[in-house]
C-alpha positions in Angstrom: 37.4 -34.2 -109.5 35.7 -36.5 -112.2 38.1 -39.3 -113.4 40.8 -38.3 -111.4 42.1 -41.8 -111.8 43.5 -44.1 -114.3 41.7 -47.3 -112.7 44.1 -50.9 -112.2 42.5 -53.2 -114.3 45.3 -56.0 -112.5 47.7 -55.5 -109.9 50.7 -53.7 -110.9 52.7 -56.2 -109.0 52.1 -59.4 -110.4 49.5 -58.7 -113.0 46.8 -61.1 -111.4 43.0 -60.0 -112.3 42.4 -61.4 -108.8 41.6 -58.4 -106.7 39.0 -56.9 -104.5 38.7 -53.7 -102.4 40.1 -53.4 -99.3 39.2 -50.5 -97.2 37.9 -46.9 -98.3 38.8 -43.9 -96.7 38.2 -40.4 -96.3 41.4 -38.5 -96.6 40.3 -35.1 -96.3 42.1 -34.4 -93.3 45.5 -34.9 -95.3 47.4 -31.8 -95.8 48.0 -32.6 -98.8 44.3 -33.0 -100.1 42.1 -29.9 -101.7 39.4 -29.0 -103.5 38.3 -30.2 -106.5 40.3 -33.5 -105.7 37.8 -36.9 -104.8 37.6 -36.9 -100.7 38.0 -40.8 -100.7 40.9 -43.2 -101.6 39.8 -46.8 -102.4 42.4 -50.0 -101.3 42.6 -52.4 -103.4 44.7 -55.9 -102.5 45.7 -58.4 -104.7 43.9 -62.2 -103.9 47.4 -63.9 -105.8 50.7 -61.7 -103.9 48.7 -59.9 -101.4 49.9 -56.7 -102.4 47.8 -53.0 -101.1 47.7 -51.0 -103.9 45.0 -47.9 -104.4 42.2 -48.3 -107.0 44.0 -46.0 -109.8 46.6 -43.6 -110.4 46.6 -39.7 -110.6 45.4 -38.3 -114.7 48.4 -35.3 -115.2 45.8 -33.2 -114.6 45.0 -34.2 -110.9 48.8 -34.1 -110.8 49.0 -30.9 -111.7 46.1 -30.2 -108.9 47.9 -31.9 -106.2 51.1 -30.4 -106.7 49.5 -26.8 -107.1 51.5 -26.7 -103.5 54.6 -28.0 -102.0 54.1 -28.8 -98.5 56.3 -28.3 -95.6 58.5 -31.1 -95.6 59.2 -30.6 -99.3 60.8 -27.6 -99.5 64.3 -27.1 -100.4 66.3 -26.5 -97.3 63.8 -26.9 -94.6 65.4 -27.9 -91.1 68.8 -27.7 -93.3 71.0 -28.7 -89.8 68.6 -31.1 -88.0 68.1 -33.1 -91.7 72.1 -32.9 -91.9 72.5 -35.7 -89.4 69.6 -37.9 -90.4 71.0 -37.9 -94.2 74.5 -38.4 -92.9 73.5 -42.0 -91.7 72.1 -42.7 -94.3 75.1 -41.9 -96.7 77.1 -43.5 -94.4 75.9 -46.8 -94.5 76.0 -46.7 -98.8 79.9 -44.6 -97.7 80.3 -48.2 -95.9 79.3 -50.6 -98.4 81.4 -48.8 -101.1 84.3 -46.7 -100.1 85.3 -43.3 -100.5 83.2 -41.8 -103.1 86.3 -40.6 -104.7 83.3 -37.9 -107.2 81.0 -40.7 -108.1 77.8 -40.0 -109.2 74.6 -40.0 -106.8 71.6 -40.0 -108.4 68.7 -39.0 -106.5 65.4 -39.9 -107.3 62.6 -37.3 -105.6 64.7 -35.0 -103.9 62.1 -33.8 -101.7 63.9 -30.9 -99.4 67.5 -31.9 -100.9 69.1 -32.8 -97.4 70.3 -36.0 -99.0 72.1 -34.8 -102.5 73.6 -31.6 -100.0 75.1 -34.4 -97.8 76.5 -36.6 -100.3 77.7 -33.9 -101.5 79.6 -32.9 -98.4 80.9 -36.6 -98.3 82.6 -35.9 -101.4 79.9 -37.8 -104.2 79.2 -35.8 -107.4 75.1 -35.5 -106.8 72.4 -34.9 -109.1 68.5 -34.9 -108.6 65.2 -35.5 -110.5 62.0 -34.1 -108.8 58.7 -33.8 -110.2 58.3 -30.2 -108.7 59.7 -27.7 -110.9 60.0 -25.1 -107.8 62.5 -27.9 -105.7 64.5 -28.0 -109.2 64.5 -24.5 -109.3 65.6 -23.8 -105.5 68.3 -27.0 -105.8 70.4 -25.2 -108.2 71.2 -22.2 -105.6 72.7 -24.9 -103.4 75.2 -25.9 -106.8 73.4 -28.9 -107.1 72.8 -29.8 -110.7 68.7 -31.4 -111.2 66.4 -32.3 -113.4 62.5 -31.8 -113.6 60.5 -34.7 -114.6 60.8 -38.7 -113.7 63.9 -41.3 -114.0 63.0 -42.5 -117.2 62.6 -38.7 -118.5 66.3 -37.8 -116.9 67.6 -41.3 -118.5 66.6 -40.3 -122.1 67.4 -36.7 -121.6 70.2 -36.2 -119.8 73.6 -36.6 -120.9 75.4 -38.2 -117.8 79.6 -38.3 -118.0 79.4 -41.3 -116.4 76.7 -44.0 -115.0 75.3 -43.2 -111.6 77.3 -45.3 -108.5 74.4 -45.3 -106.3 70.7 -44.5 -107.3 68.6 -43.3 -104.0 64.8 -43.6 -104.4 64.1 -42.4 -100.8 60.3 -42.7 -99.9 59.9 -42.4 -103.8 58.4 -46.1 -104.9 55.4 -46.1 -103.3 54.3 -42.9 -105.2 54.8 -44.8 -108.5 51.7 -46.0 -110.8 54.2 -48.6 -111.6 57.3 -49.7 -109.3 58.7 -52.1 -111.6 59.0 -50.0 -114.4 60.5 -47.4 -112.6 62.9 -50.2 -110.8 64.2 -51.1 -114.0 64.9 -47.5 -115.4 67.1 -47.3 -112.2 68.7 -50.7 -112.8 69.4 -49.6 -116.9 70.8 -46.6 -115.8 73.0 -47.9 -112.9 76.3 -49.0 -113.2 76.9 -52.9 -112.9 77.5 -53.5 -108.9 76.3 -50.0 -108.0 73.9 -49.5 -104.9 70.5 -48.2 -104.5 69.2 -47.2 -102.0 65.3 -47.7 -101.6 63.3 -46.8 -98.7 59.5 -46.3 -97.7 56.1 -47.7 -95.1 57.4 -51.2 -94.3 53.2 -52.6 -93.9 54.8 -55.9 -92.6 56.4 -53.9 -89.2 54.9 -54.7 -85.9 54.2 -50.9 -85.5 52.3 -51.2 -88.6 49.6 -54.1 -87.2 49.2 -52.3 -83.8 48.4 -49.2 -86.1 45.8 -50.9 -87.8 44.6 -52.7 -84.9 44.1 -49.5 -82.9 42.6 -47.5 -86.1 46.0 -45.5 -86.3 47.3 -46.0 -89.0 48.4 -42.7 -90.9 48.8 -44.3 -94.4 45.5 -45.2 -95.2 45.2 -41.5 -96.2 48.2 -40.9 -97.4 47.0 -39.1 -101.0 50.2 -39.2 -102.7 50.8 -43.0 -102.1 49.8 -45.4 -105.0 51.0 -48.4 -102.8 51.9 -50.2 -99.1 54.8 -52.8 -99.4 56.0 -55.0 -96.9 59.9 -56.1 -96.4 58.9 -59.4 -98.1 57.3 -57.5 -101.0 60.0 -55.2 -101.8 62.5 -57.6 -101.4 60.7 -60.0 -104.5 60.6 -56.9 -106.5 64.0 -55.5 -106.1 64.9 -59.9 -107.2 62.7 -59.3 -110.1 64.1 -55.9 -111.4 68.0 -57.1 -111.1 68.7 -55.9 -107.7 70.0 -57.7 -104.6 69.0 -56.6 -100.8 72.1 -56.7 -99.3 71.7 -54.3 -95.7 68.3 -53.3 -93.7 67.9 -50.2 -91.7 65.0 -48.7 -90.1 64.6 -45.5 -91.4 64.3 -42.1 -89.8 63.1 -40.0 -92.6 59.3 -41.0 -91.9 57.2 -43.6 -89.6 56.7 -47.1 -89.6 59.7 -46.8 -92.6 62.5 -49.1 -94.0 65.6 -48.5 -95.7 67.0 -51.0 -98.2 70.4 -50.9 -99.5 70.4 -53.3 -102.9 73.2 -54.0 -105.1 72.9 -54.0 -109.0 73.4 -57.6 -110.0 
């Protein structure tokens, strides 16, 4: 697809003109790629912060090509029992850090298959979702879950919450952003002061990660929908830099190789 891309004339980390290609790809064996979409991703990394970063970001209109389908693992409800107990843990730990929800808001950021609002729910949070799939919108609200279809900064401007979200999850949600920090900072503006989000995704820093790339396994190289690899070290300096505080690491369960950050608002 011709100028599929908006091309990074900088990093979108730290701004520094100082980077170089990294590795190219085919990643026509990803589910998620099809026709008329380019069959190779180009890595870039950064020469100043080291950060691995694709060459450019999706036009709308590849958007709209890529998300022509929702795969497997994105539909609303899938494995509704199994994904009961992996979410549980994960509301857990937030459940842990800042009591009984008592109806406070959760905010979730890329819903995905909605295991995570439906448990919070079930712990007793008032949930609401943002999803750039209209269909998962659509299929969240026979569940009673309210949602909204666009990005954070859209649902920010356009949605009139009753009260400011307590927690803020961006689960595997980050690294699909042209630009993490802005989105970082929608979450920390609409957050309320000491609230928690939760942020997880690839940790490219993990020893699984270097035996990956050592061995010429490494399943994120082609991941299409990823604009970015972060290590624990990166994502820690950017959640500093947008007014957040890492305060708990887990190792997530949701996908491979993944981390899962909880960050106070500070």
């Amino acid at each position: 697809m011709e100028n599929e891309r908006v091309k990074y004339e900088a990093c979108p980390l730290c701004r520094s003109v100082d980077i170089h290609v990294q590795a190219k790809v085919d990643c026509t064996g990803n589910p998620r790629w099809h026709e008329p979409l380019e069959p190779v991703m180009v890595w870039m990394e950064c020469g100043a912060c080291l950060h691995s970063f694709t060459d450019g970001y999706f036009t709308e209109e590849a958007i709209g090509v890529l998300f022509e389908n929702t795969i497997d693992q994105q539909v609303v409800g899938l494995d509704i029992e199994s994904q009961r107990y992996v979410s549980a843990r994960m509301v857990q730990r937030v459940v842990e850090n800042i009591g009984i929800p008592d109806g406070r808001l959760w905010l979730d950021v890329g819903f995905g298959n909605g295991s995570l609002l439906m448990t919070a729910k079930e712990f007793g949070f008032d949930v609401f979702g943002v999803d750039l799939r209209k269909k998962n919108v659509e299929d969240i609200a026979m569940f009673g879950i309210r949602a909204h279809y666009g990005t954070l900064e859209s649902a920010r401007n356009e949605v009139a919450f009753a009260a400011r979200p307590s927690v803020i999850s961006m689960a595997d949600v980050v690294e699909h952003e042209p630009y993490p920090i802005d989105s970082l900072l929608s979450a920390r503006a609409l957050i309320q002061d000491s609230g928690l989000l939760l942020i997880s995704m690839p940790n490219g820093s993990a020893p699984l990660w270097h035996y990956w790339n050592a061995n010429g396994l490494n399943p994120y190289w082609t991941e299409i929908e990823h604009y970015h690899n972060f290590t624990r070290e990166s994502l820690y300096g950017l959640l500093g830099q947008t007014g957040f505080k890492p305060i708990h690491y887990a190792i997530s369960e949701r996908y491979r190789s993944c981390m899962e950050v909880l960050a106070q608002a500070v």
